[in-house]
Structures are given as C-alpha cells and as structure tokens.
C-alpha positions in Angstrom: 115.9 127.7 100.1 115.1 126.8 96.2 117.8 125.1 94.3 119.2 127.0 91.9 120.3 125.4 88.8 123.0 127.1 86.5 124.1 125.8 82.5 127.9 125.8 81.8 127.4 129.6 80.7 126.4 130.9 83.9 122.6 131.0 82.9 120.2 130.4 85.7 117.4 128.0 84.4 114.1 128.9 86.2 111.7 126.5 87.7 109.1 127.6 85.2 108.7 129.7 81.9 104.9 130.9 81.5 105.8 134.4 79.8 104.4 134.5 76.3 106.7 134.9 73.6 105.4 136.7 70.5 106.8 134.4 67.9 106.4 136.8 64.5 109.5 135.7 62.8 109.7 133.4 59.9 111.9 130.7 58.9 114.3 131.8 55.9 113.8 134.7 56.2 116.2 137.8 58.1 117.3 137.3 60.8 116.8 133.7 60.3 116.6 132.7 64.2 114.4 129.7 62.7 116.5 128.5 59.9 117.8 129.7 57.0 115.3 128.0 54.9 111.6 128.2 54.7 111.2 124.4 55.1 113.7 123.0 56.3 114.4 119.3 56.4 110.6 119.0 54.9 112.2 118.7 51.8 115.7 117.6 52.2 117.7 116.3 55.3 120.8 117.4 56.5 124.2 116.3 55.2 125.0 113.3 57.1 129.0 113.7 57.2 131.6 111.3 58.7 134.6 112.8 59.8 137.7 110.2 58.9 141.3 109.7 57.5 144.0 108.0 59.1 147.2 106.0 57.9 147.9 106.5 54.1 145.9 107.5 51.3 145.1 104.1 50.5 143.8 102.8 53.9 141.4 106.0 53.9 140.1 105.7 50.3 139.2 102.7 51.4 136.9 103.9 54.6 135.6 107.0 52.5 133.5 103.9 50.0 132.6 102.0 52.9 130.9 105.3 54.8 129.5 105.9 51.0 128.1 102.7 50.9 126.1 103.0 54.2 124.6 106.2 53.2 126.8 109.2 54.1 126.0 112.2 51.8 129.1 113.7 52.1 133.1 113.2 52.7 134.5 114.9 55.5 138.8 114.2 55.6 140.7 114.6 58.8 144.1 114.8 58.3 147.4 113.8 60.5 149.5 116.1 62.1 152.6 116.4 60.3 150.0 117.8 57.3 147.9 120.1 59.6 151.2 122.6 60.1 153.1 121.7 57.5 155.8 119.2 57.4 156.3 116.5 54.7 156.2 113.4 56.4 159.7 112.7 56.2 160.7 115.3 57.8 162.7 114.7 61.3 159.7 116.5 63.0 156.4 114.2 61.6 158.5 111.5 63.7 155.6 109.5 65.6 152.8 111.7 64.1 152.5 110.4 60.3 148.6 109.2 59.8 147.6 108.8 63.3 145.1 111.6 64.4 144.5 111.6 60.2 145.5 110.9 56.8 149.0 111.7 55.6 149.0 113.9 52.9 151.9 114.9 50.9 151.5 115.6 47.7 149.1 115.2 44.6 150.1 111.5 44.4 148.4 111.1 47.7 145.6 113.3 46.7 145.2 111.3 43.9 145.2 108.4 46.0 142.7 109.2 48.6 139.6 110.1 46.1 140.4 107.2 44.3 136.9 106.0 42.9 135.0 109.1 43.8 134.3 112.3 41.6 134.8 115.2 42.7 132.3 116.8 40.7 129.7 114.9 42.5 130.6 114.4 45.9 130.5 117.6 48.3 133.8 117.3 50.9 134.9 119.0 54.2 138.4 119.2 55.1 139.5 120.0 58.2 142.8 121.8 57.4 143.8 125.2 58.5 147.5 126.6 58.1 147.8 124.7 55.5 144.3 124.9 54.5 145.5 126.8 50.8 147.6 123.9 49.5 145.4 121.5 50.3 142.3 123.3 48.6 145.1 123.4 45.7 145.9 119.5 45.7 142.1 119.4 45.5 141.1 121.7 42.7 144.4 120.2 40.6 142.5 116.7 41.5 139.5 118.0 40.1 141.2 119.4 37.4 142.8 115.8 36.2 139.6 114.2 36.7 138.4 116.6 34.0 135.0 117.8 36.5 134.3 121.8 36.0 135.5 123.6 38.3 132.2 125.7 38.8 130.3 122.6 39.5 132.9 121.6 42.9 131.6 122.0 46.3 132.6 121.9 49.9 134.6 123.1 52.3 137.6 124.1 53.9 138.0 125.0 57.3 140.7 127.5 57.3 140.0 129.5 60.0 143.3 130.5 61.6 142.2 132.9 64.0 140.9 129.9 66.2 144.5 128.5 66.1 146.5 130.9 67.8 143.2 131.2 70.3 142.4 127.4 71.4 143.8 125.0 69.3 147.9 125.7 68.4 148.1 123.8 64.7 149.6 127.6 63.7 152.6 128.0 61.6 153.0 131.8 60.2 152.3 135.1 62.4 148.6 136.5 62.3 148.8 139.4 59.5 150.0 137.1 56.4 148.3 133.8 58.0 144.7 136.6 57.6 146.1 136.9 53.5 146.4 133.6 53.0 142.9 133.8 53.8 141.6 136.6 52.0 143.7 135.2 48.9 141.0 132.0 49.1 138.3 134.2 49.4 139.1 136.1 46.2 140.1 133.2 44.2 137.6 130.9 44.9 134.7 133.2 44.4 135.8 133.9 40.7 137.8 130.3 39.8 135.6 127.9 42.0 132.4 129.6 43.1 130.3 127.0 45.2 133.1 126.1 46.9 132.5 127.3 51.2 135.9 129.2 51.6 136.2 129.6 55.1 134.5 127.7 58.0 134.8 129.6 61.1 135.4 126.9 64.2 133.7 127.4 67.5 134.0 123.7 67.7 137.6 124.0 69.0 137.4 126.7 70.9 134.5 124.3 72.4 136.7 121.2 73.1 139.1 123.6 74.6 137.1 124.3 77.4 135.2 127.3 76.9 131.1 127.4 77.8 128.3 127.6 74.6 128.2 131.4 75.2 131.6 131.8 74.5 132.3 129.5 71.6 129.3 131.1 70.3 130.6 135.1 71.1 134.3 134.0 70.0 133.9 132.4 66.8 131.4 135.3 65.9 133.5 137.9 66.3 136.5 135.6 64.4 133.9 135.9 61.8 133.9 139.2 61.8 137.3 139.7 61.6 137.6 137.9 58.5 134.6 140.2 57.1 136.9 142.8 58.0 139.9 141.8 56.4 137.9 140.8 53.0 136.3 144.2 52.9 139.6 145.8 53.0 141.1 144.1 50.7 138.2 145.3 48.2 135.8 142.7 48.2 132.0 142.5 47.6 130.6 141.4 50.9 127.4 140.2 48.6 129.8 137.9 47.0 132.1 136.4 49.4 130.0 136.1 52.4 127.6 133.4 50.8 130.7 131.1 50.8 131.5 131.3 54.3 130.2 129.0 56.7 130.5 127.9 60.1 131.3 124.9 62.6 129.7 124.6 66.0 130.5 121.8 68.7 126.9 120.3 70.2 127.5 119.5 73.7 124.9 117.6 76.4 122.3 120.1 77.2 120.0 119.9 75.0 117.9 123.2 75.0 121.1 125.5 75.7 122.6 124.0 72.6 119.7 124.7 70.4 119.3 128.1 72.0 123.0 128.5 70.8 122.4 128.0 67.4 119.2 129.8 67.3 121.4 133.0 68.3 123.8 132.3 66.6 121.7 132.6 62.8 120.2 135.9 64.4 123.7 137.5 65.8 125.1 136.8 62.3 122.1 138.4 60.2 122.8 141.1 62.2 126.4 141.3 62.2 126.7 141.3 58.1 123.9 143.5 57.7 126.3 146.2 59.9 128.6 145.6 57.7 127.1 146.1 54.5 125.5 142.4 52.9 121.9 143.4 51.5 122.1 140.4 49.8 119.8 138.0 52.1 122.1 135.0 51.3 125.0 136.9 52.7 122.9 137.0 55.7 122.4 134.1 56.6 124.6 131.8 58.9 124.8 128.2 57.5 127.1 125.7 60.0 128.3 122.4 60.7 128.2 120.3 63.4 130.4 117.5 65.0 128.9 116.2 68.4 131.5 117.0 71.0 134.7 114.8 71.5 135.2 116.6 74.6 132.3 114.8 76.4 133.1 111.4 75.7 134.2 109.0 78.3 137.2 106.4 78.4 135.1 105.0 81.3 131.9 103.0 80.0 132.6 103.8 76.7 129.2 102.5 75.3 127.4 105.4 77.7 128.8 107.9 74.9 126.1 106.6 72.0 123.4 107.7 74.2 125.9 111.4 74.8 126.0 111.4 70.8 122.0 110.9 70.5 121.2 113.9 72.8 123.5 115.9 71.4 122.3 114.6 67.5 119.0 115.8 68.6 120.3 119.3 69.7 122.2 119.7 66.6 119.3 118.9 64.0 116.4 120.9 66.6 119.2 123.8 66.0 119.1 123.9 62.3 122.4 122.5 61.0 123.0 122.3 57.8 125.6 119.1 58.3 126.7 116.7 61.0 129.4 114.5 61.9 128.8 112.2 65.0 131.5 111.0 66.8 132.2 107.1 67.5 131.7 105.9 71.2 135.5 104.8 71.4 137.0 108.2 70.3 137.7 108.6 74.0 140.3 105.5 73.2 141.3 106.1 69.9 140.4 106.9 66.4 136.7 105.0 65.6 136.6 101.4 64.3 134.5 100.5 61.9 131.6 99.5 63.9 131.6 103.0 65.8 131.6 105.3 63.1 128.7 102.9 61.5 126.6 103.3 64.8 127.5 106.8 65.2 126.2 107.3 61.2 122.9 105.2 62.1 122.3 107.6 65.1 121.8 110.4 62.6 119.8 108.4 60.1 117.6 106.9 63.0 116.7 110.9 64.3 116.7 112.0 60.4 114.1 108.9 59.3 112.3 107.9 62.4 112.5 110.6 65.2 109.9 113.4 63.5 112.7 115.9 64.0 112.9 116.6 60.0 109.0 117.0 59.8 108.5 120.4 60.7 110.4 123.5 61.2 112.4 124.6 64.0 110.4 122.1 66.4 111.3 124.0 69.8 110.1 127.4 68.4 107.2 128.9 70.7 108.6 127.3 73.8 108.7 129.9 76.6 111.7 128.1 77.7 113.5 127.9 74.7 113.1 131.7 73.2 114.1 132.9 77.0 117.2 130.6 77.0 118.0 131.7 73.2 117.4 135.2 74.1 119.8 135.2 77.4 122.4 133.4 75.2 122.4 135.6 72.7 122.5 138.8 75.4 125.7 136.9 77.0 127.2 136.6 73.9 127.0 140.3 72.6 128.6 141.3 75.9 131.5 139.2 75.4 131.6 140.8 71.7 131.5 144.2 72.9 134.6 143.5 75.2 136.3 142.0 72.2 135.0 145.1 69.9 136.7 147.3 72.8 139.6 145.7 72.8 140.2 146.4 68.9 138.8 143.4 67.4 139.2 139.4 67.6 142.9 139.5 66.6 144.1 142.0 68.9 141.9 139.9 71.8 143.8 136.9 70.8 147.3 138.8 70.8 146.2 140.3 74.4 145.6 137.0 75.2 142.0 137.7 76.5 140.5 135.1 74.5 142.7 132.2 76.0 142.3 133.2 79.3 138.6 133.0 79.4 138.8 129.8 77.9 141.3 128.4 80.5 139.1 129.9 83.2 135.9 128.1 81.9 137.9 124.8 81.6 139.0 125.2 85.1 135.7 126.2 86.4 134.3 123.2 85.0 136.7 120.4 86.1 136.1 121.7 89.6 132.6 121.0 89.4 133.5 117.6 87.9 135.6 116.2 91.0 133.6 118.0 93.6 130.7 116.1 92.5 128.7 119.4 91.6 128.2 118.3 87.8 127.4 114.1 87.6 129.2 112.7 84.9 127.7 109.4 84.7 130.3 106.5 84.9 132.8 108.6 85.9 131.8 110.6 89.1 128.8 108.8 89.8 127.5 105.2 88.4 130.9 103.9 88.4 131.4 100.6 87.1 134.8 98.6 88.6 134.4 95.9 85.6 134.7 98.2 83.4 136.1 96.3 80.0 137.9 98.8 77.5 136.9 98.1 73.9 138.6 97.3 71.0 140.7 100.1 70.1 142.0 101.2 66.4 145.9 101.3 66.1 147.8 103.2 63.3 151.1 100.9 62.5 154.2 103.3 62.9 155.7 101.4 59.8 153.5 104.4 57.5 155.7 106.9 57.5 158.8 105.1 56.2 156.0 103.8 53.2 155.1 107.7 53.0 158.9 108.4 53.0 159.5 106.2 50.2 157.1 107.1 48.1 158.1 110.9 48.7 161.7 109.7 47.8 160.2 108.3 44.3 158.0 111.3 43.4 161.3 113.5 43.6 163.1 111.3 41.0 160.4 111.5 38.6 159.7 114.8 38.6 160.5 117.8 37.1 162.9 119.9 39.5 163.6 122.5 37.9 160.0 123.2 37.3 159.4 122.4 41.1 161.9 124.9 41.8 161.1 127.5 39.8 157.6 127.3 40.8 158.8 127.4 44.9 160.7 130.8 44.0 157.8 132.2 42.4 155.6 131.7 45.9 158.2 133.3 47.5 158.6 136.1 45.1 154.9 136.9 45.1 154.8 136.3 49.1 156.7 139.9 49.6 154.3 141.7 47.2 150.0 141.3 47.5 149.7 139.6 44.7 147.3 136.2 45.0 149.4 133.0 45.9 146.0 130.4 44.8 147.4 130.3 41.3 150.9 130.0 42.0 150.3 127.2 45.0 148.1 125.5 42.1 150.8 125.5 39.5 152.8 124.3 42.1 151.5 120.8 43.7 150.4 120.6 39.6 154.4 120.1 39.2 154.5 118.0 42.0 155.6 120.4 44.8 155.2 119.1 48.2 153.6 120.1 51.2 156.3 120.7 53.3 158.3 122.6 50.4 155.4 125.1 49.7 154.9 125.7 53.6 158.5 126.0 53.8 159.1 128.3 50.8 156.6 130.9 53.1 158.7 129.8 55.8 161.4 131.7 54.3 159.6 134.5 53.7 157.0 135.4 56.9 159.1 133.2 59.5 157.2 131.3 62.3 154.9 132.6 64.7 156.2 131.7 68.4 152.8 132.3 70.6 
C-alpha cells in the first residue's frame, strides 16, 4: 500500500508533480502571487526586524542600539502585559507581570525613555500592541512630535488587530463593536495626520501559535481582514486610501514549501478580496506582510536544535515574499532571548539575505510543479473555510459563534496527538532524545521593576498638571458616546501626561469590559 503523506492542513503531498503549470503571471503586478514588486530583493532586501522589550524603558533602549548596531533595519517593541490590556503598572492587577513578556509602558516619560537616542523620523518601528494599540500610536506620534520630526515623514506599524484577540489570543479589554471603532478611528486619522504610517497589521501569527494549521491562519486572518474593510467602508472611507496602509503578519512554521505556498495565496486571495470590494488602486491591492518565525515550534529540549528550526523557516519566509522578518532566539522556549540568541537569530537572516542566493532573483520556487499545485490547494482550502465564515455573517459573528476557536482548538488537538503517538517526529523531543540534555542560560526580569515603574508613576502625578489631565480624561469619555474620532483627543491626552491605565479606564467607564 503507498504511504501517504499529509501537511498539518490536511493536504496530501503526492509522490511526484510532472503537470505543467502555465506560469503567465508577473511579479508586481495583480494578483501579485509572485510579489508585490517587480524585483524584489534584487534591489533592496527585506526589513531585518528584531522583535524585543522587556524590564523598563531604560533596559530596552538600551537593546534597541545594540540590535542597531549589528545591522537591524528596523525596531520592532514588544511590550509587557500589564500594557497590552491596559493597566498602569501599579495597579493591583500588573502584580507579577510588569516588563516580563515586554517593556513596561506607562506614559510619555517612558516613551520618551525607550527611543532615547533614536529618531523617529528615521527609524521605521513595529509595535505589537493591540487593545491598547491607539494610545500607544499616540505616545508615539506625541514622541515624534517633541522630537520635532514631520509627521508625514513617520513610518511603521501598529498591530491592532483586535479581531484576532477575542479569536486566539485573549489580550482583549472592550466588547467587539467599539474595540472595531477604535480601529476605524486610526484608520481615518492616520491617513490624513500621519500618512505612511501601516494602521492595522492583521495577525495570523497568533491564531498560528494557537494551534491552528497554515490554511487556516491563512483563511482566518483574511477574512479578519475583510472585516476591517468592511467596517472602514462604512464608516465612509476611500478604500484607495486606507487600504495601502494596512498590512499583514504571518507566522512561518517548519515545512518549507507549504509555507511559501501560504504566502503565495495569500498575495493572490487578497488582490482578489479588495478588488470585490472596490480598490482599483493597484497599491490597495496588494498584500504586504510581516513575518516572525514561529515560537510555537521551538523546543525547551535541545534548545540549540531551534537555530536550524529558525533557518528553514527564514528560508520559507523570504522564498514567500515578506516584506519584514523577525527571527526568534533558540532559548525563547526558556525565556525571553539573551543577547547572544537574538544576535544569532539576526545573523540567520543576514547569512540567507547576503550569502544564500535567496535575494537574487524573484520568487525563486515559481514554476515548480510542486510548488504552484501546493499554492493552488492552499488557496482552494482557504476560500472554503472563507465561504463558511461569509455564511455565517462575517469574521465577527464567527468569532461571537465561537466557530473560529473551535477549529483552532481542534487543529491544536489533532496535532499534539500526532506528537505523542509518534506520527509527527519532533526531533529531540519524540525521537533523538538526548538524556544530558544541559538547559542554557536563561534571561530573568528582576521583580523589583514595577515598584521602580510605581515610583516613577507616583512622581509624574505630582508634577503634572491634573486638572488638565482630567479634563482631557472627561473629554475621551464625552466623545466615546458620540462618533466623533478619539486620535486627537487620546493625543492631547498622554501630551498632558495622562496614563495608560487612566485613558483605558476612562473607556472603561464608558463601553465596560468584554467577558468572552
């Protein structure tokens, strides 16, 4: 009986692919299955990006020059828990969290802190933020501001995608309906007060790490992106003009040619997708993403196996056509990356960007039966899984039917079966085990942070103005009941020195909590 052999997604892999494919398509141009530019890394590489913040401001500024001074092109902030949904950091609930899965951020002082040394107007960042994704974009455009850069001229991005929160991840704080304003406020403002600015980055990456398969992170966060589409058309907005600033982030997992069959799809399904909905404008066409190699794979056991891990899935990510990459450190397994991991996991990416021949021609796996079958069964998967979700009366309503989590917890399932009944090897930990196995050095936050982040909170409410804090907190609430945009308040605000956990808690007030 011949073997058959299955990826994560359910797609049989056949012994052999001889069909020709007829291969008439041309990168950058629509439907940009073989990049969204017509040369590629030929003329410029990707953004080499290191994802990292931890402990204060201060110990992070201090990471963000070394990463700069061994060559990353761009900044890329990860911040602690207490910041992610909310909560100053002396609150009683950022107890055991401050600056230890990121950087504590509290207010403009920290802000100020953290870029220390660095101009904005000539460094693009990423910031992985999400409900709380609005004030931090504010902390960072009033940074910008007292560094005197234009505000036309700033770059980056903010993740912001909610939908993915209430769907894989949890770091939610408001119900659906005003969290989906929030974003829709960014997406106006930005486009006329800070224009090359990406608004929204819509995260299959999580929905990744939570367990789902590459066809689903790819259907889900598709149609999450079309839901925002949605939700900016109807609030009147030029799909021309807002959809060039959105961009995505995809997780790049172990096998190889699935992963860049992923991405492949994923530039096609998304030409498509806007076109439907109304973008003539080529550049609103075209599907620009980041990758972070996936956490999800790496191993506690033989820790050093996961450089290899971030290598392959490196070499997916660029053969895809990203547009940026973070790669992990082999001890994020353990903990947050030393030093040393996060400069190896850096060199991996410069050593396939300078010395690999990935960057010298376009799309390199193009023509490959193999490759165009896989991306063409991927993307067929996908649109399947979008047509259930169209059915079902969009991505939100999916989520609030709880159809989304479910096939993500049945895909996680699925796979750790095949894990312990030896069906998938995991080397080092199913098979190739190693009993002298030595754990590395591992990076510890100090919990003494947040009483240094309390005090320093403590001090910034003596000095300033609270009457003008005040006043600024009841005008966000005000404007909260009504549809006017909140970006110009929440800037006025952290300008007088209004905190995170006050502005969160001022909407608090208002929209309440959403309990999933």
């Amino acid at each position: 009986m011949e073997k058959i052999i299955q990826t994560d997604s359910g797609i049989t892999i056949d012994p052999l692919y001889t069909q020709p494919i007829p291969m008439n398509e041309q990168p950058g141009v629509y439907p940009f299955t073989r990049g969204i530019h017509a040369s590629m890394y030929r003329d410029k590489l990707w953004t080499m990006r290191q994802y990292a913040g931890f402990s204060t401001a201060e110990e992070s500024n201090k990471r963000y020059h070394y990463l700069l001074s061994q060559g990353v092109m761009g900044l890329s902030v990860a911040f602690d828990l207490p910041t992610q949904i909310g909560y100053d950091s002396d609150h009683a609930m950022s107890e055991g969290e401050v600056g230890k899965v990121g950087v504590a951020i509290d207010s403009l002082d920290d802000m100020e802190i953290l870029f220390k040394g660095i101009s904005l107007e000539q460094i693009s960042t990423s910031m992985t933020i999400n409900a709380t994704g609005f004030i931090l974009l504010a902390l960072y455009i009033a940074l910008a501001k007292k560094q005197g850069a234009d505000l036309k001229k700033i770059s980056g991005t903010i993740q912001n995608d909610i939908l993915k929160e209430y769907a894989a991840r949890g770091t939610f704080i408001y119900p659906p309906k005003p969290s989906m304003r929030l974003i829709t406020d960014i997406f106006d403002y930005c486009s006329r007060e800070v224009p090359k600015w990406n608004t929204i980055s819509i995260s299959g990456y999580h929905i990744r790490e939570a367990g789902a398969n590459a066809v689903q992170e790819l259907a889900f966060t598709l149609s999450n992106g079309k839901a925002y589409l949605k939700a900016a058309l109807e609030k009147g907005l030029d799909i021309n003009v807002f959809a060039k600033r959105l961009s995505f982030f995809f997780n790049a997992h172990n096998h190889l040619f699935e992963e860049v069959a992923k991405f492949r799809a994923a530039r096609r399904m998304w030409a498509h997708i806007t076109k439907e909905l109304g973008a003539t404008d080529p550049k609103a066409q075209m599907l620009r993403f980041h990758t972070q190699t996936g956490g999800s794979t790496l191993t506690a056991q033989q820790p050093h196996n996961n450089i290899v891990r971030v290598a392959v899935q490196t070499l997916a990510a660029t053969m895809g056509g990203t547009q940026s990459l973070h790669t992990n450190g082999y001890d994020e397994a353990l903990s947050l990356p030393t030093e040393e991991a996060a400069r190896i996991a850096l060199r991996t990416q410069q050593i396939i960007g300078y010395e690999s021949g990935v960057a010298d021609t376009v799309d390199p796996l193009a023509g490959s039966y193999y490759v165009e079958a896989l991306t063409n069964e991927v993307e067929n998967k996908a649109w399947d899984l979008i047509h259930k979700i169209d059915a079902m009366g969009g991505a939100v309503s999916a989520i609030e039917q709880g159809f989304v989590q479910d096939e993500i917890a049945r895909s996680a399932y699925q796979y750790q079966q095949q894990v312990e009944n030896n069906e998938k090897i995991i080397v080092g930990v199913n098979k190739f085990v190693a009993t002298d196995n030595q754990p590395p050095e591992v990076f510890r936050i100090d919990d003494s942070i947040r009483q240094m982040q309390s005090d320093r909170l403590q001090a910034l409410r003596a000095r300033r103005d609270n009457e003008a804090a005040a006043q600024c907190l009841q005008r966000i609430r005000e404007a909260a009941q009504t549809t006017e945009n909140l970006m110009p308040l929440v800037v006025n605000a952290v300008e007088n020195y209004c905190t995170l956990g006050e502005i969160a808690d001022a909407l608090r007030q208002v929209w309440g909590e959403y309990k999933a």
